[in-house]
C-alpha positions as CSV (number, residue, x, y, z in Angstrom):
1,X,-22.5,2.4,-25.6
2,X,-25.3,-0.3,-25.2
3,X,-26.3,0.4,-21.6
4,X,-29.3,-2.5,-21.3
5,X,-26.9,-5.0,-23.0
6,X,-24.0,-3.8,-21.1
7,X,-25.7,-3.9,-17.8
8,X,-27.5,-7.6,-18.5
9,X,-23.8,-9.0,-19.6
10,X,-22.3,-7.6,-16.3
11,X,-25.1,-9.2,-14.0
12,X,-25.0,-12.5,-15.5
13,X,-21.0,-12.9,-15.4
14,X,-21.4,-11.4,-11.9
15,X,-24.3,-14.1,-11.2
16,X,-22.2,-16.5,-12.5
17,X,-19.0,-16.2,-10.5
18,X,-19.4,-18.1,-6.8
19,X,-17.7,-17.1,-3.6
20,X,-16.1,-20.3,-4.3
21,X,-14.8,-19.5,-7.4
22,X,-12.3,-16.4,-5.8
23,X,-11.6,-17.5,-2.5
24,X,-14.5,-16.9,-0.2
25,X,-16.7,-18.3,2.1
26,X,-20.0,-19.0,0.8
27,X,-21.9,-18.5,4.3
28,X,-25.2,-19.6,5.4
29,X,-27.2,-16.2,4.9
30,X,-25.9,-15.7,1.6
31,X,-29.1,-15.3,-1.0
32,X,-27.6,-13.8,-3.8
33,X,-27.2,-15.8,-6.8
34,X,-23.1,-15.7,-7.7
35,X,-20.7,-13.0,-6.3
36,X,-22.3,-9.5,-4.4
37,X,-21.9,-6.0,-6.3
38,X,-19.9,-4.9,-3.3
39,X,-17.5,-8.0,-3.6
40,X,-17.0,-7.8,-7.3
41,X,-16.1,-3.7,-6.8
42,X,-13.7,-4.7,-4.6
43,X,-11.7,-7.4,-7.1
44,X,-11.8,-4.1,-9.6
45,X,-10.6,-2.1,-6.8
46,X,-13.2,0.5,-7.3
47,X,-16.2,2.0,-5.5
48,X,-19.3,0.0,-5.2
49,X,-21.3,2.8,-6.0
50,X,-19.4,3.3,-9.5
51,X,-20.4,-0.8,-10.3
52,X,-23.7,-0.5,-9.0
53,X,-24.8,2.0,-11.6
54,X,-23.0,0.8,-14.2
55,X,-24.6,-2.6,-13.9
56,X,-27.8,-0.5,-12.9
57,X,-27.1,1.1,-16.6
58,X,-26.4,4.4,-14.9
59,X,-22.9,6.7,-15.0
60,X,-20.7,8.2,-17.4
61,X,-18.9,5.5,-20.4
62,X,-16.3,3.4,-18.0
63,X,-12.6,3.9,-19.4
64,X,-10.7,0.9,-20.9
65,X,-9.1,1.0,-17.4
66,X,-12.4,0.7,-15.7
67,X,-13.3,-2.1,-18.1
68,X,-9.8,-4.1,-17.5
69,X,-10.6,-3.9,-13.8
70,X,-13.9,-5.4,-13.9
71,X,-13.1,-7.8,-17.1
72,X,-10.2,-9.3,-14.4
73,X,-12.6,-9.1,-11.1
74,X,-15.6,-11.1,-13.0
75,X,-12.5,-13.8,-14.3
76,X,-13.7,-13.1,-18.4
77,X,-12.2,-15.1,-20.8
78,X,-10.8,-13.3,-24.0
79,X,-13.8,-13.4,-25.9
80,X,-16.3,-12.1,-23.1
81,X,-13.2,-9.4,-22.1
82,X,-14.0,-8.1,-26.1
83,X,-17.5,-8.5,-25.9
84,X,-17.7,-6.0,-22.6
85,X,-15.6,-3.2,-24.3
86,X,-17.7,-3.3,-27.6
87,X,-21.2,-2.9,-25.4
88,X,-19.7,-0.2,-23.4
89,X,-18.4,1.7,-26.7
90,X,-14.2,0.5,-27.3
91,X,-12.8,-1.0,-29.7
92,X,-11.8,-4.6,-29.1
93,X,-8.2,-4.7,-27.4
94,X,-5.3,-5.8,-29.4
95,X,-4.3,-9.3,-28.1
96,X,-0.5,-9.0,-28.7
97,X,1.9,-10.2,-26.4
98,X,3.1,-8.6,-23.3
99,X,-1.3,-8.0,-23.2
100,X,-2.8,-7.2,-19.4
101,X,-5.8,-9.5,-19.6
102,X,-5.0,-12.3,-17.5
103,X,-6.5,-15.7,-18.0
104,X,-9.3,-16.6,-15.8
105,X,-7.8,-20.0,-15.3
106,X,-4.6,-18.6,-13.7
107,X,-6.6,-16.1,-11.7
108,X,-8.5,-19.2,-10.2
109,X,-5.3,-20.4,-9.3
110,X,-3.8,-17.3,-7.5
111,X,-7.2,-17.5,-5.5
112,X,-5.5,-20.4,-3.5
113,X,-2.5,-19.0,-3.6
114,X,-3.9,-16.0,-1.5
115,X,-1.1,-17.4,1.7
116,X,2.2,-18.1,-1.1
117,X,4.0,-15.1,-2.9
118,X,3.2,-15.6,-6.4
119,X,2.2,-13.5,-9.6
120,X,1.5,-13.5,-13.1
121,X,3.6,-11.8,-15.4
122,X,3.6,-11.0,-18.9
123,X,6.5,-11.6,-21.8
124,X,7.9,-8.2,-21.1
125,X,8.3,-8.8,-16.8
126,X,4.9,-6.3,-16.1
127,X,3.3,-7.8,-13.3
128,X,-0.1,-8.0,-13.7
129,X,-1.8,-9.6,-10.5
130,X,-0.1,-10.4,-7.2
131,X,-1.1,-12.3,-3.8
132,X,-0.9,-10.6,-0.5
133,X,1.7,-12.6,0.8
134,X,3.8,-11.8,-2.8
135,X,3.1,-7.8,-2.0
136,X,4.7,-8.4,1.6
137,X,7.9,-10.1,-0.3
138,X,8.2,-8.6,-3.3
139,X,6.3,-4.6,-2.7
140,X,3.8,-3.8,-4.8
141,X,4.7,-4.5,-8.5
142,X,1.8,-3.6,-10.5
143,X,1.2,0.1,-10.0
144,X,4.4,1.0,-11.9
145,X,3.9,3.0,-15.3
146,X,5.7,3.7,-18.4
147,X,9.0,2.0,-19.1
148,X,9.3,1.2,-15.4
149,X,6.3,-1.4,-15.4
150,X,8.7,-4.2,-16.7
151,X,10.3,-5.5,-14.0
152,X,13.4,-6.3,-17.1
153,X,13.8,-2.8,-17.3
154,X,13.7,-1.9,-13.8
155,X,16.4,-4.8,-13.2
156,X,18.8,-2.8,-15.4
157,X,17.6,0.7,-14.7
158,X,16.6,1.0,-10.9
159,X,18.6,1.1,-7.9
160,X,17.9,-1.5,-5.6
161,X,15.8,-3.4,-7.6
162,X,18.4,-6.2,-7.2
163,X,18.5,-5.9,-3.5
164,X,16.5,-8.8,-2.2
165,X,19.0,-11.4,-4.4
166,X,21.6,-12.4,-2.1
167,X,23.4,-13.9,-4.2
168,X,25.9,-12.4,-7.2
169,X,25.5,-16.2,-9.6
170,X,21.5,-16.3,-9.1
171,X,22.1,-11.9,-9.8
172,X,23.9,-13.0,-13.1
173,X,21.5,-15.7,-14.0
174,X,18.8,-13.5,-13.7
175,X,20.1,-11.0,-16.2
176,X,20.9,-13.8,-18.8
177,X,17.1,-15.0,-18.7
178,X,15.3,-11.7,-18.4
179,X,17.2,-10.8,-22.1
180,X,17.1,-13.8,-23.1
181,X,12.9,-13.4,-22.6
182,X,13.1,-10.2,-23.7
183,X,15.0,-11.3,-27.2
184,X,12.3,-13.7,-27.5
185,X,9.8,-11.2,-27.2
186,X,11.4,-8.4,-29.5
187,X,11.5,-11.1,-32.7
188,X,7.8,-12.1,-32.1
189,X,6.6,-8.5,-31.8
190,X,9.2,-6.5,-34.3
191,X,11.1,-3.1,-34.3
192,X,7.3,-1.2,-33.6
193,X,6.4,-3.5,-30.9
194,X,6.9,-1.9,-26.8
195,X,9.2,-5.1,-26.3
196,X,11.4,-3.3,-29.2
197,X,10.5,0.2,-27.3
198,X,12.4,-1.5,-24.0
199,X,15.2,-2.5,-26.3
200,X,16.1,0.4,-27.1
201,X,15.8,2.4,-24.0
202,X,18.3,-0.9,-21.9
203,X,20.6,0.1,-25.2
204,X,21.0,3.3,-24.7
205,X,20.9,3.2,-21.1
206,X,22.7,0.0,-19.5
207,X,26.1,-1.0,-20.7
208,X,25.7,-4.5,-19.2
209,X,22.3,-4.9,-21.4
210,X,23.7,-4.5,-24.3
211,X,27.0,-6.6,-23.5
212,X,24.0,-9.8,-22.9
213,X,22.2,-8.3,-26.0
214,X,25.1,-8.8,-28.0
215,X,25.9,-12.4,-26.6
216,X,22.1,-13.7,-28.5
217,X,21.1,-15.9,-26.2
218,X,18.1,-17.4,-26.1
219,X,16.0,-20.2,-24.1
220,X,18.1,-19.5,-20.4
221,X,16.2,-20.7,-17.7
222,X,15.7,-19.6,-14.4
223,X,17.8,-21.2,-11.8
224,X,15.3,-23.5,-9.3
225,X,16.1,-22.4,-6.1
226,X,17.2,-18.8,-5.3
227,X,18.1,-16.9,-2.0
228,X,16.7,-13.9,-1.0
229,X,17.2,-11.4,1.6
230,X,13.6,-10.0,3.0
231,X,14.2,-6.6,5.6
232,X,11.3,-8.2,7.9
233,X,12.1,-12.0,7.9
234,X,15.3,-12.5,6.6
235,X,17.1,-14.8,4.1
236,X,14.5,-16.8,2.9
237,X,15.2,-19.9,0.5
238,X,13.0,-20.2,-2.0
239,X,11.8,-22.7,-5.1
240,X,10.7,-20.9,-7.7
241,X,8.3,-22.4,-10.4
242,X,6.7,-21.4,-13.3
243,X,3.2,-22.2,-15.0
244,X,2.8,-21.1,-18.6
245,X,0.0,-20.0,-20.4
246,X,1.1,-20.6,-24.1
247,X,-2.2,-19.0,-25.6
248,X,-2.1,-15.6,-23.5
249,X,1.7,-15.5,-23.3
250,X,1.8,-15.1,-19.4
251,X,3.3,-16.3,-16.8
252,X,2.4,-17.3,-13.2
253,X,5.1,-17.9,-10.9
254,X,5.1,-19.1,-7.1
255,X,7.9,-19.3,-4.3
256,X,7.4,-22.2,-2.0
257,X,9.9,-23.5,0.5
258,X,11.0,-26.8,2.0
259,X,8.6,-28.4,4.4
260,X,9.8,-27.7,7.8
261,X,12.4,-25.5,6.8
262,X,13.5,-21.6,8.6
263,X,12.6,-20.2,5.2
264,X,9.1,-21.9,5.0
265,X,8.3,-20.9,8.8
266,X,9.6,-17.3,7.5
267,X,6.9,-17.5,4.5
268,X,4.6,-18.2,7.2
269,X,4.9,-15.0,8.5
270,X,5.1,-13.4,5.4
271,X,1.5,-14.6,4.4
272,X,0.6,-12.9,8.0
273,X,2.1,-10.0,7.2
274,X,0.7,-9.7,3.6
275,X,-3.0,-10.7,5.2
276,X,-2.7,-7.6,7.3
277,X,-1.6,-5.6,4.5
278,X,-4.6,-6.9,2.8
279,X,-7.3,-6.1,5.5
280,X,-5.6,-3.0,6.3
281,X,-6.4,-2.0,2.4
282,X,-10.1,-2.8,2.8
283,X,-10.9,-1.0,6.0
């Protein structure tokens, strides 16, 4: 581990990242150059103290967790992402599919997205990042772990994880894309590959899995607008559209209503109730 290195990389990316750049007010008293320590240790979700003497070049050899944290809060590309684990002593990540680093350009975008439900997901349905107002629709998707962190085998596996679909066509739709994904992802990767590891568990455990696996379907797409049942607001009518990034493999997807609608004033008040959510965390 290369503390001086590892220390300088982490102020400059820190340095370079503006207020702007995630969200926030610059102010007028503001005099530090780029983002606070305290604001980037709160993107990681850690403590400032644990940042602060890591970038002081202080503190026990951060864990790939740690490192994925802070890689996400200071928006690193790919190649920075590897260059931080080697000075702080890992191995460079594998950049397979179904990966957790998300692309700084889609983080950017969820920035503005902090008052819309949206996330961005990875080939195998693991949430990786969410907005407030996508927490206060959806519940929190991205602390799940093992098998359970892809939100294709929860659909199969989990009770109530079909719940907020209120209808049984967009319900049947659903299951046709998330194999037909999941197909996609199992012949990229191969029989070693967690996509094949997630195959084999919805085989042995889901009789209607393995009825779609043996249909071999490919390329379904998601129907555009869906309608959901929300136990605070409602049904809710929702667009749902889809940005991919071909090079990472990920996917961000946002809900959006009509203009003027019942179900955009009832998004409305979901991005109020996710804002609280959010302040709530931070106090």
């Amino acid at each position: 581990m290369d503390y001086g290195e590892l220390s300088h990389f982490l102020r400059k990316r820190r340095e370079a990242l503006q207020p702007e750049d995630i969200g926030l007010p610059r102010g007028r008293r503001r005099r530090t150059p780029g983002l606070r320590r305290e604001e980037v240790a709160s993107l990681a979700v850690m403590s400032t103290d644990y940042y602060s003497r890591l970038e002081g070049g202080r503190g026990p050899q951060p864990s790939t967790e740690m490192l994925a944290a802070i890689a996400r809060a200071l928006r690193l590309t790919l190649d920075e992402r590897d260059h931080l684990y080697l000075l702080a002593g890992h191995g460079i990540p594998p950049r397979a599919s179904g990966g957790d680093h998300v692309n700084p350009g889609l983080l950017r975008i969820m920035d503005r997205l902090v008052d819309t439900p949206a996330q961005v997901m990875n080939r195998l349905g693991e949430t990786l990042v969410q907005t407030p107002a996508d927490v206060a629709f959806e519940g929190e998707l991205t602390n799940f772990e093992g098998l359970e962190r892809s939100g294709i085998y929860r659909w199969f596996m989990v009770d109530g994880e079909r719940d907020r679909y209120a209808d049984d066509e967009v319900r049947a739709n659903h299951s046709r894309v998330l194999v037909s994904g999941l197909r996609s992802a199992f012949a990229t990767d191969g029989s070693k590959s967690r996509a094949a590891t997630i195959v084999r568990a919805l085989l042995d455990g889901s009789a209607e899995f393995g009825r779609l696996w043996d249909a071999h379907e490919v390329g379904i797409r998601h129907v555009g607008t869906k309608r959901f049942r929300h136990q605070a607001v409602g049904e809710l009518e929702l667009h749902c559209q889809l940005l991919d990034d071909q090079e990472q493999q990920q996917t961000l997807l946002v809900f959006t209503a009509a203009p003027g609608s019942v179900s955009a004033e009832r998004l409305e008040l979901l991005s109020v109730l996710g804002s609280q959510r959010l302040l709530g965390a931070e106090s």
